[in-house]
N, C-alpha and C positions, 0 to 999 in steps of 0.2 A: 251922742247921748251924753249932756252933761250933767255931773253930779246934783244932786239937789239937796234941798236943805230939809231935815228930817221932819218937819210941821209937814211938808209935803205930801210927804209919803203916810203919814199919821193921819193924814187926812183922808188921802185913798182908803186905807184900808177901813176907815170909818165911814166912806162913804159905799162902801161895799159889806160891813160888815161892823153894825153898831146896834144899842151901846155895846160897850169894852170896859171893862176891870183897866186901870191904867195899868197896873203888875203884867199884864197879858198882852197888852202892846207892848210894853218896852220888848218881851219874847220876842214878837211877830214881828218888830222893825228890826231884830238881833237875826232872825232866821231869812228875811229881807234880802238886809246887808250880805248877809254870809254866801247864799244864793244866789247873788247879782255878782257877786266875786267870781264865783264858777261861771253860771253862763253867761253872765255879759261881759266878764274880765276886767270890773270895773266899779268901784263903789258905788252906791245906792244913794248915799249921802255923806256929808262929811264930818258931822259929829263925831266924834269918839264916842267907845263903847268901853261903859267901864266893868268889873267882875265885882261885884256886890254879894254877900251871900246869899239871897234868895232870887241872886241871876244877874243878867243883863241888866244893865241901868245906864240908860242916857240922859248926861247930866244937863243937857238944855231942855229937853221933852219935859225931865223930873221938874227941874225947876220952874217951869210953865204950868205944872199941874198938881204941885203941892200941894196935898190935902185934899186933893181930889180923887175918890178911888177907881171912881165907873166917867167916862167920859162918849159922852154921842155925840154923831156929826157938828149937831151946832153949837159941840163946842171949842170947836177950831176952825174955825172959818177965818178966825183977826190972824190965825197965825202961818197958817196953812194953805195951798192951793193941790187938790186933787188934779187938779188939768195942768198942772205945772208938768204932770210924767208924759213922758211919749211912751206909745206903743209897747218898745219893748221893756220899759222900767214898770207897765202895766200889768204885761202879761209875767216879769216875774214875781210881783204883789200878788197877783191874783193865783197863781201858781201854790206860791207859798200858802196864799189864806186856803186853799183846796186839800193842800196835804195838812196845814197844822191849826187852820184858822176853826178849828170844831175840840182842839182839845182847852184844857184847863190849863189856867198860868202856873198852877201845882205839877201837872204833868209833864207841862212844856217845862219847868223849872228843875224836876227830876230830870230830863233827856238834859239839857242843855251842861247840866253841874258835872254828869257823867265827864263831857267833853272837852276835849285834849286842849284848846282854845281858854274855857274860861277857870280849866284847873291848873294849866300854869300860870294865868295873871293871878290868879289866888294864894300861889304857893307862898309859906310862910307867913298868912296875913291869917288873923284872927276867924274863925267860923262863924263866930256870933256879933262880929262887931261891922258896922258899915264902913263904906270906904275901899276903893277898890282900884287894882291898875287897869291901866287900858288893856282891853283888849285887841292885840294890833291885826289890823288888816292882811298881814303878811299871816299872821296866824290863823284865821280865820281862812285865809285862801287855800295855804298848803294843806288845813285837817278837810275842810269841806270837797276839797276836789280830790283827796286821797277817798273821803267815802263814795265819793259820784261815780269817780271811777273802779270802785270795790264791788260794785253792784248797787248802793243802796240807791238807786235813782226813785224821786217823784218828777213824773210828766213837767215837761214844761210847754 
């Protein structure tokens, strides 16, 4: 399973579940990622993720949809391939869109801000101003697999 390039994956879950608020993708490819770290043991894609304060923010995804709020399937076809995922990078998309893909980018932004991942790339950085460090894969692997393994499982 090789990493893919987050158009990719943006494009599955829009082609499973569109339109989308762009704010509420960047979530759903942030819970993705963090997902495919526990059970595939292996990034999802390789963009960085950065800690913005109204969440997750991928700065190639953002920059391809500036000014865009709500994005549907056709609107990433130039940039993206849905059939680019195998199987198992599918099933943890569709995983994911099953546990979180029904909530709000407010809800998903509440849960996500709570978490130990995007409150230390935050630390020391303005509330109110944009601009954010990475959130690193290392971090995302070791909070996500501490909750997997705490109880908190959704089905894969």
């Amino acid at each position: 399973m090789a990493t893919k390039n987050v158009f990719d994956i943006a494009a599955f879950i829009l082609s499973q579940k569109h339109p989308l608020p762009t704010p509420r993708i960047h979530k759903l490819l942030y819970y993705c990622q963090a997902w495919s770290l526990v059970w595939d043991e292996k990034p999802l894609f390789e963009q960085p993720i950065e800690a913005w304060p109204g969440g997750p923010v991928i700065m190639a995804f953002y920059d391809a949809h500036e000014g865009q709020y709500e994005m549907d399937f056709s609107d990433i076809p130039r940039l993206g391939n849905p059939d680019a995922l195998d199987e198992t990078q599918k099933e943890t998309v569709q995983a994911v869109l099953r546990d979180y893909g029904s909530q709000s980018a407010g809800w998903l932004r509440d849960l996500i801000v709570m978490e130990k991942p995007w409150r230390d790339a935050r630390k020391g950085l303005d509330d109110q101003k944009g601009g954010g460090r990475e959130i690193t894969l290392a971090a995302m692997a070791e909070y996500y697999e501490g909750v997997y393994y705490e109880g908190f499982e959704i089905e894969t």
